[in-house]
C-alpha positions in Angstrom: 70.3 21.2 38.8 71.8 20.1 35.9 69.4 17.1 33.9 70.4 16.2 30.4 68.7 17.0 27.2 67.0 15.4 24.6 69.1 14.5 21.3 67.8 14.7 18.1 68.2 12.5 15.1 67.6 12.1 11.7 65.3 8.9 10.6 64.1 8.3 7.3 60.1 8.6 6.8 58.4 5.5 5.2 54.5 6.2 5.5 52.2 3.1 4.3 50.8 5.9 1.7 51.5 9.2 0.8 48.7 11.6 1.7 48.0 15.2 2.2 49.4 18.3 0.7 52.6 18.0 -1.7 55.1 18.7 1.5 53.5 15.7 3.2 53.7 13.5 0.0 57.4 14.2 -0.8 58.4 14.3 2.6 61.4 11.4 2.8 63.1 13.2 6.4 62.6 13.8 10.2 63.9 14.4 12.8 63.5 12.7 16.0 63.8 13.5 19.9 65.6 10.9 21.7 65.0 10.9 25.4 68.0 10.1 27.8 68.2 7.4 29.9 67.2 8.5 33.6 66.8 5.4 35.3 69.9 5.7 37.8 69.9 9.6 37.0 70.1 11.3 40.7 68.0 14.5 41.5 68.0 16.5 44.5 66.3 20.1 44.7 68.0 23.0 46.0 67.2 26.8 47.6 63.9 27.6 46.5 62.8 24.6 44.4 63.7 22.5 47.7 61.2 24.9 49.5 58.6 24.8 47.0 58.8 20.5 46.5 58.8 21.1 51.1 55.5 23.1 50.8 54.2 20.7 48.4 54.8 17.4 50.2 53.1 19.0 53.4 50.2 20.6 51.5 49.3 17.2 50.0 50.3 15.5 53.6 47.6 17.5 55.5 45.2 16.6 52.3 45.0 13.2 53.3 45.5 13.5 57.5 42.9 16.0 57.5 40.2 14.0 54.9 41.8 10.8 54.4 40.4 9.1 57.3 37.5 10.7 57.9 35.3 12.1 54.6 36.0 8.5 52.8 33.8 9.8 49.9 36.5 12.5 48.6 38.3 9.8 48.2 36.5 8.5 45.1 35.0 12.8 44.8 39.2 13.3 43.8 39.6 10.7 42.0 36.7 11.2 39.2 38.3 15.2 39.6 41.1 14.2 38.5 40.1 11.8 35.8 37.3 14.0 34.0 40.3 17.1 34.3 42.8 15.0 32.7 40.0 14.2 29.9 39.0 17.4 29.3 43.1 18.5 28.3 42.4 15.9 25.4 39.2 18.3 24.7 37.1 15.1 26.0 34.2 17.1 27.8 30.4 15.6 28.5 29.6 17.8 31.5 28.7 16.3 34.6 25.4 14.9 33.8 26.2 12.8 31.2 29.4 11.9 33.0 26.5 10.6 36.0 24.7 8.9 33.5 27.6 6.9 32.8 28.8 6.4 36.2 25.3 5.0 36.9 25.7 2.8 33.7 23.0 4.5 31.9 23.3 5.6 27.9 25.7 7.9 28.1 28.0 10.0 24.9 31.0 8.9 23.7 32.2 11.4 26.0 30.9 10.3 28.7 32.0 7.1 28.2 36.1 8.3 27.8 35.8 10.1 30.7 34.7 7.1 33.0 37.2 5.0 31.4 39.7 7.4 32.3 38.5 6.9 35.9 38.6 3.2 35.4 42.5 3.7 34.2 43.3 6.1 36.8 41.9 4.1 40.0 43.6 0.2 38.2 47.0 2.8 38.5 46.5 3.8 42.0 45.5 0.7 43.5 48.4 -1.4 41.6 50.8 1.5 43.0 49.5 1.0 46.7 50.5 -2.5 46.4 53.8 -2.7 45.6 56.5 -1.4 42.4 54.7 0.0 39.4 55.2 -2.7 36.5 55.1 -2.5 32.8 51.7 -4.8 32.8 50.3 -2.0 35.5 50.6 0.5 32.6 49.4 -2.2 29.8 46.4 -2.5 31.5 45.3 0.9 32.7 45.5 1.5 28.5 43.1 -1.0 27.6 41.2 0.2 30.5 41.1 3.7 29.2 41.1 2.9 25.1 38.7 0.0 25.7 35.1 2.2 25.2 35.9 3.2 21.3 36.6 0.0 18.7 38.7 1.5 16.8 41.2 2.7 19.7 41.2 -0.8 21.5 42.6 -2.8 18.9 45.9 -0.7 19.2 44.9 -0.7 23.6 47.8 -2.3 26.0 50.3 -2.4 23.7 53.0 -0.5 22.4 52.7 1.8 19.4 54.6 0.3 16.5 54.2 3.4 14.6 56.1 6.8 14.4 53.6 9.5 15.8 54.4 13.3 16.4 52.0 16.0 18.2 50.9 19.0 16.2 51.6 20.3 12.5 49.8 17.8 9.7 47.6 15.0 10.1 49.7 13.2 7.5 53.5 13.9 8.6 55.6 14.6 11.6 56.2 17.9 9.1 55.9 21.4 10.9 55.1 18.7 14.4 55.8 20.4 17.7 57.2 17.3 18.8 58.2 14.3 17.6 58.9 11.3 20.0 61.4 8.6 19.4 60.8 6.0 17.0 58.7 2.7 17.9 62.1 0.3 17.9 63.6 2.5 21.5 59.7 2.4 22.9 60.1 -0.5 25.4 64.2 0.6 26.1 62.7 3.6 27.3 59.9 2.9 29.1 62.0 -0.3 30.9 64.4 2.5 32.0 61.2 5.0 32.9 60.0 2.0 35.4 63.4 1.9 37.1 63.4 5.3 37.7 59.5 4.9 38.7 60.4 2.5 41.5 62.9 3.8 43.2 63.0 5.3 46.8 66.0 7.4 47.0 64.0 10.4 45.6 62.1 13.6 46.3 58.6 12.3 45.9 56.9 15.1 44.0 60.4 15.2 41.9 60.3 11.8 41.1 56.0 12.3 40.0 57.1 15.2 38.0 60.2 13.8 36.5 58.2 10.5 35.6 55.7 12.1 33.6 57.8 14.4 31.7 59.8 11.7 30.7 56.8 9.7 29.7 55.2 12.4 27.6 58.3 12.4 26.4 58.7 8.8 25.0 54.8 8.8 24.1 54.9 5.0 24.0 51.1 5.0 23.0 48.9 5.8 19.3 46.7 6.9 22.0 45.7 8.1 25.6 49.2 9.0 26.3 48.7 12.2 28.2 45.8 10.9 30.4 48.3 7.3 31.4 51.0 10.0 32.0 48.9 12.0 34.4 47.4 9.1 36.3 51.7 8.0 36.6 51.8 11.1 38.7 49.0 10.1 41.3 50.6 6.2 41.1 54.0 7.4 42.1 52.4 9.5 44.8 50.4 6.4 46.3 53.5 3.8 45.5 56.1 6.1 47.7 52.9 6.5 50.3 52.4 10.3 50.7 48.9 9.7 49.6 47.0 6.6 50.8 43.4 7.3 49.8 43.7 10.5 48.3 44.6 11.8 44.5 45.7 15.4 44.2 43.5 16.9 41.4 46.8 18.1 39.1 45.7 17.5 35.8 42.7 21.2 36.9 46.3 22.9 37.1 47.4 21.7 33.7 43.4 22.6 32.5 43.9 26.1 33.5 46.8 26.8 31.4 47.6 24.1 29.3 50.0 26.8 27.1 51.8 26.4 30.4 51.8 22.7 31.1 53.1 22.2 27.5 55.6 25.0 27.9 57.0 23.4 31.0 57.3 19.6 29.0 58.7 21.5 26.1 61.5 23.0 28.0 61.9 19.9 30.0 63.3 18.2 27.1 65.8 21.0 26.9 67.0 20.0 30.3 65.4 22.2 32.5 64.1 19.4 35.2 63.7 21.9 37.9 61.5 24.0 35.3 58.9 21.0 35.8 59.4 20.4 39.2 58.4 23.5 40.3 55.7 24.1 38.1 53.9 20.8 39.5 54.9 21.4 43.0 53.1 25.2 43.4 50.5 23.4 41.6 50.3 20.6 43.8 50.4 23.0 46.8 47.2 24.7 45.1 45.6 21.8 44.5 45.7 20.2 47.5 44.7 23.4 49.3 41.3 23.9 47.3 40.8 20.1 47.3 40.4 20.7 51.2 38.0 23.3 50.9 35.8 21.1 48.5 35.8 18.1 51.5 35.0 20.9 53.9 32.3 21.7 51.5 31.1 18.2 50.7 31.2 17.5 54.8 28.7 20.1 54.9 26.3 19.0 52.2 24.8 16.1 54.4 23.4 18.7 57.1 22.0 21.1 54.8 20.2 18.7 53.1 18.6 17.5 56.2 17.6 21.1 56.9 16.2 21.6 53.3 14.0 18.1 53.1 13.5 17.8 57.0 13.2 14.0 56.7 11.1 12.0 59.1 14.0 9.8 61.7 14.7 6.0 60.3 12.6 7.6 56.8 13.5 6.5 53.0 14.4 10.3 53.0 16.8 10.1 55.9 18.5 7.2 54.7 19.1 8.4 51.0 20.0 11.2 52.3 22.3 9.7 54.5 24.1 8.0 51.8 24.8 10.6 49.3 27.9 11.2 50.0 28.8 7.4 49.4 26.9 7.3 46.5 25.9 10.6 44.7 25.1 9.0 41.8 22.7 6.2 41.7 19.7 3.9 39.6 16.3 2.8 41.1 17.7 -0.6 42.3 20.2 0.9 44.4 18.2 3.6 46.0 16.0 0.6 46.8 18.8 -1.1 48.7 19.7 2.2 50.4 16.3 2.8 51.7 15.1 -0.8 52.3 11.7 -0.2 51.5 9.1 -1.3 49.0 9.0 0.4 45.7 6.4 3.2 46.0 8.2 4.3 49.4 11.9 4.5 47.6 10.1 6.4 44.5 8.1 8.8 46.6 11.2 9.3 48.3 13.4 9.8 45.5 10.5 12.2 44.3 10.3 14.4 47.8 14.2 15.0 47.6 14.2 16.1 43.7 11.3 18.0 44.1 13.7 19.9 47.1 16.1 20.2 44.9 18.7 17.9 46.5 18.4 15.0 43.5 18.1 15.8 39.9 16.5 13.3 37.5 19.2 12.5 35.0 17.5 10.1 33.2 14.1 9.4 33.0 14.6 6.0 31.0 11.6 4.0 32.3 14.0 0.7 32.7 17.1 2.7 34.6 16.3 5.8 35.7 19.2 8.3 37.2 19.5 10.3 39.9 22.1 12.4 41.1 23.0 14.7 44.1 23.3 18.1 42.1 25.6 19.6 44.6 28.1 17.1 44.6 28.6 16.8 41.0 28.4 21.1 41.0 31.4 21.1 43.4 33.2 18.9 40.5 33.0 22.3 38.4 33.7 24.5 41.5 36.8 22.7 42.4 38.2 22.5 39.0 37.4 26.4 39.1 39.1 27.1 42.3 42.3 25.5 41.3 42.2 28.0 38.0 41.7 30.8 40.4 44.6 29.6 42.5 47.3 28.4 39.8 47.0 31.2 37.2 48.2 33.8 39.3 50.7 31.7 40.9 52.6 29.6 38.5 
């Protein structure tokens, strides 16, 4: 259906100093997008698209009936998915076992350290969407949640960018930018209007999640962390208009398998082609979901194959780590202590039994807070990311 473009205008370029190569220093022009205004904007899907946003709404739906009530730990298995995913788009990768070490609260990378503030950002989202209408200070906060690990990024964290910024071309200047977003001055105008649009109930769900962060990339209200806030918008609207309870649908692993794509889609987007978008996240969305089910089939699994790997004694240390790996895949020496309820030399021979068995790995040996990690639960972070590529790139 028909959605209205972006306009462009002109705005004179007044950088604090002139860097860069003689273009950027003599630069004095741009020209900016200026998103519409969509907060009363209706949308309704037709033929095909209606289908796809159906297939979507009942692949995600049977997501959380089939695993929502009863595998509790894909709950928080999704949401770190979808948070290390959306980090890795912004070329923000530690791999998974300096992502544990973090989790754990052990030294852990810069990386590392993004990525599980990314899950921080995402869940503060989720669980203020469950709750009620998504609010400006909802968004403010899940920023300085996620900019809050580097010193130089949280002094501009939970606030509005007062700058111009742009995406692509120089370092210096919006010149040769693949996009530049409105000027600071419309930043709260637009995002006041985004939050209308956000909250209300008289639209397609998935259309109104897509829609949403399109239009949010759009304004990029942020210096930083704007495509990681605009993702975790997409499981918040999700949760506030209740199609997921406990749930996230891993959608930034379709944006990671073709990102050309993902940009494409924005790109065209603000060229008025809505349904473009709303397509694109629905099959992806459908894919998503699907393969997220096979990873809780998988992960329901894991429990029973450990037992048959370490054969643990009944009522054992062994039994009862083993018992809650699921819950808590990722762990230090005093909690594997509380998990067993034994004496020190138990829990560690324990702890040594099921890494020798290959069922724990050792992620860090620091003699003050050592690591440990199931190895299969974080490997099916990898596989599910992988299955979605399999499934999306053929498909979208």
């Amino acid at each position: 259906m028909a959605w209205p473009t972006h306009q462009s205008e002109e705005r004179t370029w007044n950088p604090r100093q002139r860097q860069g190569s003689r273009a950027d220093r003599t630069l004095e022009r741009i020209i900016v997008s200026i998103p519409p205004r969509i907060g009363e904007l209706e949308y309704d899907p037709t033929g095909p698209l209606a289908r796809a946003h159906e297939a979507a709404v009942i692949a995600i739906a049977r997501l959380e009936a089939g695993f929502g009530e009863h595998l509790a730990p894909l709950a928080d298995f999704l949401l770190r998915s979808e948070s290390v995913a959306s980090s890795k788009i912004e070329h923000i990768d530690a791999g998974w076992r300096a992502f544990g070490k973090a989790v754990a609260g052990g030294k852990a990378s810069e990386e590392a350290q993004s990525q599980l503030a990314a899950v921080r950002a995402l869940n503060a989202m989720v669980d203020a969407a469950g709750s009620g209408a998504i609010g400006l200070d909802d968004l403010l906060r899940a920023h300085r949640l996620l900019m809050a690990v580097d010193y130089y990024t949280a002094r501009d964290a939970g606030q509005f960018r007062d700058v111009q910024n742009w995406i692509g071309g120089s370092d210096y200047t919006p010149i040769h930018a693949a996009y530049v977003p409105p000027p600071p001055e419309l930043v709260s105008e637009l995002i006041a209007d985004l939050l209308v649009f956000v909250n209300r109930d008289d639209l397609p769900i998935l259309a109104q999640a897509a829609i949403a962060h399109a239009q949010f990339e759009s304004i990029h209200p942020f210096t930083d962390g704007n495509g990681r806030i605009g993702r975790a918008l997409i499981s918040a609207v999700l949760r506030r208009r209740g199609l997921t309870r406990r749930m996230t649908v891993p959608l930034a692993s379709v944006m990671l398998a073709d990102t050309s794509r993902y940009f494409m889609h924005l790109n065209r987007f603000r060229e008025g082609d809505a349904d473009g978008f709303v397509e694109y996240l629905a099959v992806g969305a459908t894919h998503a979901s699907e393969a997220a089910q096979d990873s809780g089939m998988a992960l329901a699994d894991l429990p029973t194959r450990w037992r048959d790997i370490a054969r643990p004694r009944a009522k054992s240390a062994d039994e009862a780590l083993i018992a809650a790996l699921l819950d808590t895949p990722i762990f230090n020496a005093d909690t594997a202590q509380q998990i067993t309820g034994t004496t020190d030399p138990s829990t560690y021979r324990a702890l040594g039994r099921l890494t020798d068995a290959g069922i724990l790995e050792l992620l860090s040996d620091n003699k003050r807070n050592r690591i440990w990690a199931a190895t299969d639960v974080l490997a099916e972070l990898d596989t599910l990311s992988a299955a979605i590529g399999r499934r999306t790139t053929g498909h979208l």
